[in-house]
C-alpha positions, 0 to 999 in steps of 0.5 A: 485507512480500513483496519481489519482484525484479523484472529491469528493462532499462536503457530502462524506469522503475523501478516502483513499490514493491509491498505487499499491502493484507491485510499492511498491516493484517492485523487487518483495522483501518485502516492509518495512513499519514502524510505531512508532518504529514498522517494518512491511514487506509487501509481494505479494505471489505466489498466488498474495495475500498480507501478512503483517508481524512483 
């Protein structure tokens, strides 16, 4: 993963932690992501875009 520091003042909101969809699945398989006992796979289409599914 590519970790960008990125300089935020002390009146703006953290941002959002950042990660390329091609580093999470470099093989082109689906990435399984998992919250609570919920399995979620995130996958790039042909077209390039990102579907998440149960």
């Amino acid at each position: 993963m590519t970790d960008v520091a990125v300089l935020t003042t002390a009146n703006e909101p953290p941002r959002p932690k950042t990660y390329d969809a091609h580093e999470l699945m470099p093989d082109g398989n689906p990435a399984c992501i998992v919250l609570g006992d919920q399995s979620y796979y995130l996958r790039i289409t042909r077209a390039g875009k990102l579907i998440l599914t149960k």
